[in-house]
MIVO-499716 format. One record per atom (N, C-alpha, C, CB): residue in one letter; x, y, z. Coordinates in steps of 0.2 Angstrom, whole numbers, padded with zeros to 4 digits, always signed. Atoms other than C-alpha are relative to their C-alpha. Glycine has a CB too. Example, Ala and Ser with C-alpha at 12.3 -4.5 7.8 and 13.67 -1.06 7.14 Angstrom:
# MIVO-499716
A+0004-0006+0000 A+0062-0022+0039 A+0004+0006+0000 A-0005+0000+0006 S-0004-0006-0001 S+0068-0005+0036 S-0004+0005+0003 S+0002+0002-0007 
***
This chain:
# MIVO-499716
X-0008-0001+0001 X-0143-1147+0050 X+0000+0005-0006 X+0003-0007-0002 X+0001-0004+0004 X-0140-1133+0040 X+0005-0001-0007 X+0001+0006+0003 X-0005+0002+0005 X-0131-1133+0022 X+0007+0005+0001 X-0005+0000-0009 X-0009-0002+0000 X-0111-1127+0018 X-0002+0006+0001 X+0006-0002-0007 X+0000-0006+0004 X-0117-1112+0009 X-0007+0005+0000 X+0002-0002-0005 X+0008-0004+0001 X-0135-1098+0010 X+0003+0001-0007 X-0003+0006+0005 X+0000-0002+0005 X-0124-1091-0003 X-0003-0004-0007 X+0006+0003+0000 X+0003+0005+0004 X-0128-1108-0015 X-0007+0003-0004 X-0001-0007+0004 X+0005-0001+0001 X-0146-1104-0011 X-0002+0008-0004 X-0002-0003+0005 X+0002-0007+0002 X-0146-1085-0017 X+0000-0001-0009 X+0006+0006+0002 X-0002+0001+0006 X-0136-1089-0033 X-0003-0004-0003 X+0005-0001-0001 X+0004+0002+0002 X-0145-1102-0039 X-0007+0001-0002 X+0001-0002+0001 X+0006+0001+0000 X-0162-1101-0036 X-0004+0009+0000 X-0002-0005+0008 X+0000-0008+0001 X-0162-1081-0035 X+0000+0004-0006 X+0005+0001+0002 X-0004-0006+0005 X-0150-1070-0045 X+0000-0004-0007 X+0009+0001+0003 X+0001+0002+0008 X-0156-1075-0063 X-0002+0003-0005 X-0004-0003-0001 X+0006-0008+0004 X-0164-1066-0079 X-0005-0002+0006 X-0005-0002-0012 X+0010+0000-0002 X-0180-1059-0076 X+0001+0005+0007 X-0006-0010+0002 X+0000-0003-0009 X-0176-1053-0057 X+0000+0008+0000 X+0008-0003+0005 X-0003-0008-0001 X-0179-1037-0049 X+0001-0003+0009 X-0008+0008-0002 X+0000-0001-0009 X-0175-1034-0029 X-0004+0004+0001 X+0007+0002+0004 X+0001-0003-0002 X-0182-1025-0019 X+0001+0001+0009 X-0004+0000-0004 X-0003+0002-0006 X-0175-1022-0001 X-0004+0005+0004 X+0010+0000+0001 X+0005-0003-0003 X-0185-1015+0013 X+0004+0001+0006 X-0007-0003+0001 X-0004+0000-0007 X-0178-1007+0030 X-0006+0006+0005 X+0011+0003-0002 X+0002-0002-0004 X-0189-1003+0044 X-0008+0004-0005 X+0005+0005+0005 X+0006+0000+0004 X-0204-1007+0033 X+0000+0006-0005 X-0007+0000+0005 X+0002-0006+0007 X-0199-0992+0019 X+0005-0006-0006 X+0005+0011+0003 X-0001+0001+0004 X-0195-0997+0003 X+0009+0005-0001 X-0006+0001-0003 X-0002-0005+0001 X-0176-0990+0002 X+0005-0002-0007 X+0003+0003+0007 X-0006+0002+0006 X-0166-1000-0015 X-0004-0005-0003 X+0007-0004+0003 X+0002+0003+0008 X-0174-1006-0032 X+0003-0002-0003 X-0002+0004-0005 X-0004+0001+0004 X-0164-1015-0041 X-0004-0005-0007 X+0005-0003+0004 X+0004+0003+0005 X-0166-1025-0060 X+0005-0004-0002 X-0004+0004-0005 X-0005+0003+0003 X-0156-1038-0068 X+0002+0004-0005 X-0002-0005-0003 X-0001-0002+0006 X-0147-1031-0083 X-0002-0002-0006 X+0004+0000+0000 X+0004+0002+0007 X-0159-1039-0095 X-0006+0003+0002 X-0001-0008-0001 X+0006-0003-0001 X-0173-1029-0089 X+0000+0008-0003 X-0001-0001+0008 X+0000-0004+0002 X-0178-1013-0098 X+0002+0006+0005 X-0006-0001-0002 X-0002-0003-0003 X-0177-1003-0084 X+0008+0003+0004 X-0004-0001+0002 X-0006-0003-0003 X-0160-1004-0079 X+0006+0003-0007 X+0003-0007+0004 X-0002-0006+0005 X-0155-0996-0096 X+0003+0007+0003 X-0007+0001-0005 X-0001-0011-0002 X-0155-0977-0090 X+0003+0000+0005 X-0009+0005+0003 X-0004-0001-0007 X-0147-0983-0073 X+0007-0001-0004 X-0002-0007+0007 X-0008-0001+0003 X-0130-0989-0084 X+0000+0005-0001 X+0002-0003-0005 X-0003-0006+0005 X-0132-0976-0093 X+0004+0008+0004 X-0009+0002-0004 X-0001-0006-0004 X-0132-0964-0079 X+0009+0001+0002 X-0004-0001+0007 X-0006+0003-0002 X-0116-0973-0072 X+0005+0000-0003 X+0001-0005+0002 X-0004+0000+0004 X-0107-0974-0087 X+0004+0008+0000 X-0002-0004-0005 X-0002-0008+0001 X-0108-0954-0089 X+0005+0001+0005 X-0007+0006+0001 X-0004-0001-0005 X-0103-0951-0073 X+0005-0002+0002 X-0002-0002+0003 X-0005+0003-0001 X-0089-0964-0072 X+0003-0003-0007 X-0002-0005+0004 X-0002+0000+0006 X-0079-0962-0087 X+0006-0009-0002 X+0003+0008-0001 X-0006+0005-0001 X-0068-0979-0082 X-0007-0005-0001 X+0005+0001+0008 X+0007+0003+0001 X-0086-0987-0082 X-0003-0004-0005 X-0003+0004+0001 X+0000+0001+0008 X-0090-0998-0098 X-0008-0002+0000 X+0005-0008-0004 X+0005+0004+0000 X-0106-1006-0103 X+0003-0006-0002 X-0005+0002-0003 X-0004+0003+0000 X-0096-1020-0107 X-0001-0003+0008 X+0006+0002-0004 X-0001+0000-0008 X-0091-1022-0087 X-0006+0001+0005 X+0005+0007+0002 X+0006+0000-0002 X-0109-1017-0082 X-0006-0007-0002 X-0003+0007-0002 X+0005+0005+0001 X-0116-1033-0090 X+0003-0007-0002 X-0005+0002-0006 X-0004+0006-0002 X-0102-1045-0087 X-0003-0006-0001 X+0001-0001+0006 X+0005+0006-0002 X-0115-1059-0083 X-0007+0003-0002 X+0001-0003+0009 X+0009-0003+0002 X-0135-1058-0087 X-0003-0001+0006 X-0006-0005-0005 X+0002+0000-0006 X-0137-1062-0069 X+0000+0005+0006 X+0002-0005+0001 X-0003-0007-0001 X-0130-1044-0065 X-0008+0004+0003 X+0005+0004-0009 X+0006-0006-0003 X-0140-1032-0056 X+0001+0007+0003 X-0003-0003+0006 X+0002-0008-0001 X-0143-1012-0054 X-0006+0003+0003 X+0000+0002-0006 X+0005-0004-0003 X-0152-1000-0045 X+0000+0004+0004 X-0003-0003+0002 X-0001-0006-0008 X-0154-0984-0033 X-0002-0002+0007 X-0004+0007+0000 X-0001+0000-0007 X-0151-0986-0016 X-0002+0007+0003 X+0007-0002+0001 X+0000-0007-0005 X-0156-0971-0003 X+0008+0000+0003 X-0005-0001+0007 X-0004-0003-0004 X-0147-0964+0010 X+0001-0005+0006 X-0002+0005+0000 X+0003+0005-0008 X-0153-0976+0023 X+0008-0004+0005 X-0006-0010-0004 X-0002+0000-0004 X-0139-0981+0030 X+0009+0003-0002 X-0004-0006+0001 X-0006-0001+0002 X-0117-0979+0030 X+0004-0001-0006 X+0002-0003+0004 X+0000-0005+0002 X-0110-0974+0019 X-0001+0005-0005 X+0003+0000+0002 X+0005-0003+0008 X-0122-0969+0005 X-0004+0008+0003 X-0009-0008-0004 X+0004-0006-0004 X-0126-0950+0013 X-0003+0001-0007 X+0005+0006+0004 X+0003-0002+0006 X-0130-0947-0006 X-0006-0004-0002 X+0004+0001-0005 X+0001+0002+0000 X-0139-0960-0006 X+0005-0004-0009 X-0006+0003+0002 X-0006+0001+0004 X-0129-0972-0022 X-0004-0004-0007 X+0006-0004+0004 X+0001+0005+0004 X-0130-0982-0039 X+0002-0009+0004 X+0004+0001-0008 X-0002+0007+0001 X-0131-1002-0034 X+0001-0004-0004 X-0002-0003+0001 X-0002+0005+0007 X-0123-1014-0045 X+0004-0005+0005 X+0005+0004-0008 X-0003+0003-0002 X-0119-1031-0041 X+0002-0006-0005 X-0002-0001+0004 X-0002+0005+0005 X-0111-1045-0051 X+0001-0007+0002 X+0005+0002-0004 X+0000+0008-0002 X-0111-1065-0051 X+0008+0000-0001 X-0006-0006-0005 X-0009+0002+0003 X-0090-1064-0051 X+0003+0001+0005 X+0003+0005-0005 X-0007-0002-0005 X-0075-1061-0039 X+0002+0004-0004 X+0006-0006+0003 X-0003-0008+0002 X-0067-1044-0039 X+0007-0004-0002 X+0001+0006+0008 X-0010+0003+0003 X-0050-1044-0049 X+0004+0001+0005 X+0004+0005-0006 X-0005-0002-0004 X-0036-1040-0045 X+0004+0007+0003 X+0003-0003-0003 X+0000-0008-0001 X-0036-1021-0048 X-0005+0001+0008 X-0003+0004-0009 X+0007+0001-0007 X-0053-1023-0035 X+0005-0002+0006 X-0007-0008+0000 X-0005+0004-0007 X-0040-1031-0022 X+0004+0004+0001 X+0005-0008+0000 X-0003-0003+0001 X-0027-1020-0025 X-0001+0009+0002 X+0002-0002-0005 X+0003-0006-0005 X-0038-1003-0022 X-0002-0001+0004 X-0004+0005-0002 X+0004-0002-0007 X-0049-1007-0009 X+0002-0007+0004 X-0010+0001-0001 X-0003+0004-0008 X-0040-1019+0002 X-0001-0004+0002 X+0000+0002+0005 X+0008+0005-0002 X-0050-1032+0002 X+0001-0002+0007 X-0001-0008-0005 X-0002+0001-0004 X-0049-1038+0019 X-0005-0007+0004 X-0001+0007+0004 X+0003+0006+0000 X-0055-1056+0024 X+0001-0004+0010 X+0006-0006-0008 X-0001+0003-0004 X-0057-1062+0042 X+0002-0008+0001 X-0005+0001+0001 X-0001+0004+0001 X-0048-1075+0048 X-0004-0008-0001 X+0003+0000+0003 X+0003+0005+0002 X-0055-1094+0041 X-0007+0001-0005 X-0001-0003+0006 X+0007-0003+0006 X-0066-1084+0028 X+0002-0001-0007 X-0002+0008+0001 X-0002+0003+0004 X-0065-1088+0011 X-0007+0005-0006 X+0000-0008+0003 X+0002-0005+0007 X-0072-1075-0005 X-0006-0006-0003 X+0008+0002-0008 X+0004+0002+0004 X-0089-1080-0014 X+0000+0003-0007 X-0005+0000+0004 X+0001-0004+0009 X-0092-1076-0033 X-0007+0004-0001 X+0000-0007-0009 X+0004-0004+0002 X-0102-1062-0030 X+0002+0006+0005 X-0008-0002+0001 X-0005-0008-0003 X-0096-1042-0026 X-0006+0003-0002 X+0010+0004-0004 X+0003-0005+0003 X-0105-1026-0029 X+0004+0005+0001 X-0007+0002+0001 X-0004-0006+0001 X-0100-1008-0032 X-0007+0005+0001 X+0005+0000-0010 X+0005-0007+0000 X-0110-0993-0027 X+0003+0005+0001 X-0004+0001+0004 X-0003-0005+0005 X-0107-0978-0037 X-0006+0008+0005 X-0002-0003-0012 X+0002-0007+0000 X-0110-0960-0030 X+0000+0004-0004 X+0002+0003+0003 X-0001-0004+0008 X-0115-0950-0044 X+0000+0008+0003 X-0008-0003-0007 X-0003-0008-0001 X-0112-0933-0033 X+0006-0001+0001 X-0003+0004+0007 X-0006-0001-0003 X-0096-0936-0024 X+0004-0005-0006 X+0001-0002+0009 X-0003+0005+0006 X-0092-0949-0039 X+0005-0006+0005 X+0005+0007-0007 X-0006+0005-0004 X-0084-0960-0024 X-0002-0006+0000 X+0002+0002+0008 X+0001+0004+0000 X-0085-0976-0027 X+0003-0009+0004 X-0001+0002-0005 X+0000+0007-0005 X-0088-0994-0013 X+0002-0004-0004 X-0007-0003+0003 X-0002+0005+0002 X-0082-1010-0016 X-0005-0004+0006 X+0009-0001+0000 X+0003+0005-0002 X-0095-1024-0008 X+0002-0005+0000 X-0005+0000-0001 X-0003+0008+0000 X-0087-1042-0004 X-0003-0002+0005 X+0008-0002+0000 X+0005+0003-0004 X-0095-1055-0001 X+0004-0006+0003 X-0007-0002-0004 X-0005+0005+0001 X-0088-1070+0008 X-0003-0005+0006 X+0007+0002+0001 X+0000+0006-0006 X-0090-1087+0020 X+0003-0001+0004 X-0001-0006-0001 X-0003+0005-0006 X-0085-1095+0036 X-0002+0002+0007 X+0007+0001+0001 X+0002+0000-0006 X-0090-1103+0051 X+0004+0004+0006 X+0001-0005+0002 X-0003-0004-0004 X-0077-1092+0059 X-0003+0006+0004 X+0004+0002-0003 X+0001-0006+0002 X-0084-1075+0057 X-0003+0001+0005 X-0003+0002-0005 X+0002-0002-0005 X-0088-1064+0071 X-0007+0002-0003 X+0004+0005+0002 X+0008-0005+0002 X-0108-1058+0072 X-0004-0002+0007 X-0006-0004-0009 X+0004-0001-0004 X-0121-1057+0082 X-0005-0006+0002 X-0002+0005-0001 X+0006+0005-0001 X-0136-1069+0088 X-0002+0002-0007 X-0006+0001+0008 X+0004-0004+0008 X-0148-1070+0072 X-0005-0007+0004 X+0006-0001-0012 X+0006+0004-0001 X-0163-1079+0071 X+0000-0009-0003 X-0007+0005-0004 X-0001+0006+0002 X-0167-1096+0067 X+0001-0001-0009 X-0007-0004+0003 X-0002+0001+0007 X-0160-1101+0050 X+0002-0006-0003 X+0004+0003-0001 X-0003+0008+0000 X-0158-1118+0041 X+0005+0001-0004 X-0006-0007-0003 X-0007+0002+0001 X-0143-1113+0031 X+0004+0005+0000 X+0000-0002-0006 X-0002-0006-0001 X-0128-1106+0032 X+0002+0007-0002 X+0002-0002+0001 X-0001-0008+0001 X-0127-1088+0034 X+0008+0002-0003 X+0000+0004+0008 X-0005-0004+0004 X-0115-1076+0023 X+0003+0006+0001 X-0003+0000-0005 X-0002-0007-0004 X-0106-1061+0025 X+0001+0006-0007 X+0008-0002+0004 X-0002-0004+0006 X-0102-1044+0015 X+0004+0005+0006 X-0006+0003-0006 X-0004-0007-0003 X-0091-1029+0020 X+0003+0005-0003 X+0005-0001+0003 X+0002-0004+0004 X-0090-1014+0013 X+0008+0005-0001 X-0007+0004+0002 X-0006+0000-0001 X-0072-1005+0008 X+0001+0006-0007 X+0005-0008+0000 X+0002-0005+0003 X-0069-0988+0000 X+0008+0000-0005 X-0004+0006+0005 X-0006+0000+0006 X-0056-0982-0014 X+0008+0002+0005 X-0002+0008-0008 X-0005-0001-0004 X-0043-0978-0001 X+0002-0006+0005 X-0002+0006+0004 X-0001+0006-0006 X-0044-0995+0006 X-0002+0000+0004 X+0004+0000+0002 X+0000-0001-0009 X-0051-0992+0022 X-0007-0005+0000 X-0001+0010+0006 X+0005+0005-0001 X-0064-1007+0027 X-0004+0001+0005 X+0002-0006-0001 X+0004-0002-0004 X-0079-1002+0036 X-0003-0004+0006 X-0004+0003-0003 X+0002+0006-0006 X-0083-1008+0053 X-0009-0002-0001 X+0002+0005+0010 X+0003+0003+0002 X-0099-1012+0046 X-0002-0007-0002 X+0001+0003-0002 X+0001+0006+0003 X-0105-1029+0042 X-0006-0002-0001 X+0003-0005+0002 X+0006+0003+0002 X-0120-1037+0033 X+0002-0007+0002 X-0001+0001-0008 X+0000+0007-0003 X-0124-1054+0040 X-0006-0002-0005 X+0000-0002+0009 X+0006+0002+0004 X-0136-1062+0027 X-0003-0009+0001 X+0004+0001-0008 X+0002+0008-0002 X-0149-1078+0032 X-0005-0001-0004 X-0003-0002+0007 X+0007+0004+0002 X-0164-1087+0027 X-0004+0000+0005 X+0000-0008+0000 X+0005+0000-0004 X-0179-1085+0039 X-0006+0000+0001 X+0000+0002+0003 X+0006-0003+0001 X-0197-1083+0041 X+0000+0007+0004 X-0006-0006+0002 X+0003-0007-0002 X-0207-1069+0045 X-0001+0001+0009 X-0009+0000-0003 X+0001-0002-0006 X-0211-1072+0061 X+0003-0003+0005 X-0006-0002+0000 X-0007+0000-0002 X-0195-1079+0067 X+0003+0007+0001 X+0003-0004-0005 X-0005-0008+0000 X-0187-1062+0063 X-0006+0004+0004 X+0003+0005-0009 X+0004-0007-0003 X-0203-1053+0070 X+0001-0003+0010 X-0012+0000-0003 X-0002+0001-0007 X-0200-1063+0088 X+0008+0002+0001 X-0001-0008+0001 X-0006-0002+0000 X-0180-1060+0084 X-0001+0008+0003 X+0003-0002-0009 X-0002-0006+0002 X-0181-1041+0082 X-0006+0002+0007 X-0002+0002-0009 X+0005-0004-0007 X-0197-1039+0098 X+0007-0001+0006 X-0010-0006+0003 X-0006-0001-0006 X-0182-1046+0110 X+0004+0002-0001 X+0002-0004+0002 X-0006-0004+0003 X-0168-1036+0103 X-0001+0005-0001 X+0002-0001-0004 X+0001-0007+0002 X-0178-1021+0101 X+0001+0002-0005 X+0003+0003+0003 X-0003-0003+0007 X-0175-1019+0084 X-0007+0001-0003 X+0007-0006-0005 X+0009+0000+0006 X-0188-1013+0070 X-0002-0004-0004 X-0001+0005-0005 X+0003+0007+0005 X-0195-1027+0060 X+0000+0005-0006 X-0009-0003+0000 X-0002-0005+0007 X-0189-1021+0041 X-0006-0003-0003 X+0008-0002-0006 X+0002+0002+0006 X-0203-1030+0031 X-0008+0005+0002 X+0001-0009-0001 X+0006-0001-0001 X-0219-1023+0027 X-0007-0007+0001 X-0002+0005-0005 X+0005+0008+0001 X-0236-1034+0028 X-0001-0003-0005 X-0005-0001+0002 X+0000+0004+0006 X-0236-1036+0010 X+0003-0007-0003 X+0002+0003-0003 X-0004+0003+0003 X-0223-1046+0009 X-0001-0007+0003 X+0006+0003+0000 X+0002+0008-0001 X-0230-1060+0018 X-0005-0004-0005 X-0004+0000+0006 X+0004+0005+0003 X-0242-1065+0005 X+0004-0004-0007 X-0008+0004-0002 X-0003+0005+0006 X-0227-1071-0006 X+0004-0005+0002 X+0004+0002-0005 X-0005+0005-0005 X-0215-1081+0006 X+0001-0001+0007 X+0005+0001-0001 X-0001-0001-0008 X-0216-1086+0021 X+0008+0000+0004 X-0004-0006+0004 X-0007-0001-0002 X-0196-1089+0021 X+0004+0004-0005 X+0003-0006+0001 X-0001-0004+0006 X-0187-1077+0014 X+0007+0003+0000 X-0005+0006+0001 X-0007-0001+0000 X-0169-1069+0011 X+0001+0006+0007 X+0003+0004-0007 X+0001-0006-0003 X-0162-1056+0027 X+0007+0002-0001 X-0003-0001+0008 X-0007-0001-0003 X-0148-1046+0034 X+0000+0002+0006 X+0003+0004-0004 X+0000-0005-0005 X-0143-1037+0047 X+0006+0002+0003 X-0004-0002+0004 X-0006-0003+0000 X-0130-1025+0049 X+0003+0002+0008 X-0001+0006-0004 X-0005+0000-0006 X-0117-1024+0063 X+0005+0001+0001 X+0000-0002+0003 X-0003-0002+0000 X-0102-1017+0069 X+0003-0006+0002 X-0001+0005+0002 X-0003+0003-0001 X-0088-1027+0067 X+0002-0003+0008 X+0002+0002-0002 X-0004-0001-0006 X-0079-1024+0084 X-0004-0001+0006 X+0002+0006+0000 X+0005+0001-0004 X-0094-1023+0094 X-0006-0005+0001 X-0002+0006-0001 X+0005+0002+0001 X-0106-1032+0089 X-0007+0002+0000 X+0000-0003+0003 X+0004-0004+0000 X-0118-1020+0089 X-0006+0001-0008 X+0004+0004+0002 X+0004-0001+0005 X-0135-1020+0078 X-0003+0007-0003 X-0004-0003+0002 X+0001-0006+0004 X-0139-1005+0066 X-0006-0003-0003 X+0005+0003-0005 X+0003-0001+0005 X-0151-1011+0054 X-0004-0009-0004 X+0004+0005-0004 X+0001+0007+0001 X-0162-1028+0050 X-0003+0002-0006 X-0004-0006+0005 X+0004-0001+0007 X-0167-1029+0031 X-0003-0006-0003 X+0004+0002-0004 X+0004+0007+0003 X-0178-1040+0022 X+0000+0002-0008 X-0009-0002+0003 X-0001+0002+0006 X-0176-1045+0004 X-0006-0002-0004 X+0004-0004+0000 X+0004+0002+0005 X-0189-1047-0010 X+0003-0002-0006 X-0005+0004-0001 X-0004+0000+0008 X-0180-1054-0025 X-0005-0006-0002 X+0011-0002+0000 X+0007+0005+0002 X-0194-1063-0037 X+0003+0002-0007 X-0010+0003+0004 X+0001-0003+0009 X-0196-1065-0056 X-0004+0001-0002 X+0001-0004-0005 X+0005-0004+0000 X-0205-1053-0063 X-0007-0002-0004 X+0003+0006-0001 X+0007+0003+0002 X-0216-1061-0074 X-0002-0006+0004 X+0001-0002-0008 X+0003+0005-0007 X-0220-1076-0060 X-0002+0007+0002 X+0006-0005+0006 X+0001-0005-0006 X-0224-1062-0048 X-0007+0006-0003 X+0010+0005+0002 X+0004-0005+0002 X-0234-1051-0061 X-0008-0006-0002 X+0004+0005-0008 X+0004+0005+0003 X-0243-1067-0065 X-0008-0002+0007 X+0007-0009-0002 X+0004+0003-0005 X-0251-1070-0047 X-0006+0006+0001 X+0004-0001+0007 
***
């Protein structure tokens, strides 16, 4: 029986000091991220703030459980490839107000959003995240809790037929998932020797149902992780 929420299990047991991400899509490495207590996400504010003069460091470290990082190009619509930042909060109300938030029916906002910042075109996403058994998606693999959603919505408001569907799974669940579906397995074989169950996603067109892209998640604490 699965539990209410996956999202519970991210935020808790996850998104904490110490963390870095790292997200893998068709076994490449394409988004690093770091808590904002971590040395290295220094020079990423820093970049964003230049860039984004509306931008604080104040607003970038909201929470300690906050996270930063570059993202490629990999997939819609980061052609520049973008800064990621996400935060443990619900968007305001200025957030609601420019990008339109858009909530499928019986769905219901989680307290976590990101923002990803183009530092060419300087255009900046809104990411929201949110639940319900309602929600359109696709088959997904075997998962003991419940799945979460995100959708991506740009400064003009317009909300992308895009959707992240986020689970729990093992490896070899999603590697049978993805052989009958044709899809590419995102993880490399490294990553098997830290969990066999692990965070996923996998992106699909609203309307259609249609699969673009399965990703796998490495989010670990770094000194645990440097320790093994």
């Amino acid at each position: 029986m699965t539990q209410e929420l996956s999202y519970d299990f991210v935020v808790t047991d996850l998104f904490l000091m110490n963390f870095k991400e790292e997200l893998w899509v068709d076994e490449e490495l394409v988004r690093t991220a770091w808590c904002i207590d971590q040395p290295e996400a220094e020079p990423i504010m820093d970049e964003v703030i230049a860039a984004f003069p509306n931008i604080t460091r104040e607003y970038l470290t909201s929470t300690r459980s906050n996270m930063i990082g570059y993202a490629s190009n990999y997939r819609p619509p980061y052609s520049n490839g973008c800064v990621s930042w996400y935060a443990r909060d619900y968007p305001s109300q200025e957030d609601h107000n420019t990008y339109n938030i858009f909530l499928p029916e019986g769905c219901k906002l989680n307290r976590w959003f990101g923002k990803k910042f183009d530092l060419v075109t300087k255009q900046v996403w809104l990411k929201y995240v949110f639940a319900g058994s309602t929600m359109r998606r696709p088959e997904l693999p075997p998962c003991k809790i419940e799945p979460f959603y995100a959708m991506i919505s740009d400064e003009a408001g317009n909300v992308l037929s895009e959707v992240d569907v986020y689970f729990n799974s093992t490896h070899d669940e999603v590697k049978q998932y993805c052989k009958e579906k044709g899809l590419r397995y995102p993880a490399p074989p490294q990553l098997e020797e830290y969990d066999t169950r692990r965070l996923w996603s996998i992106v699909y067109d609203y309307d259609t149902l249609e699969i673009s892209k399965v990703k796998a998640y490495d989010i670990f604490n770094i000194k645990k992780r440097n320790s093994l």
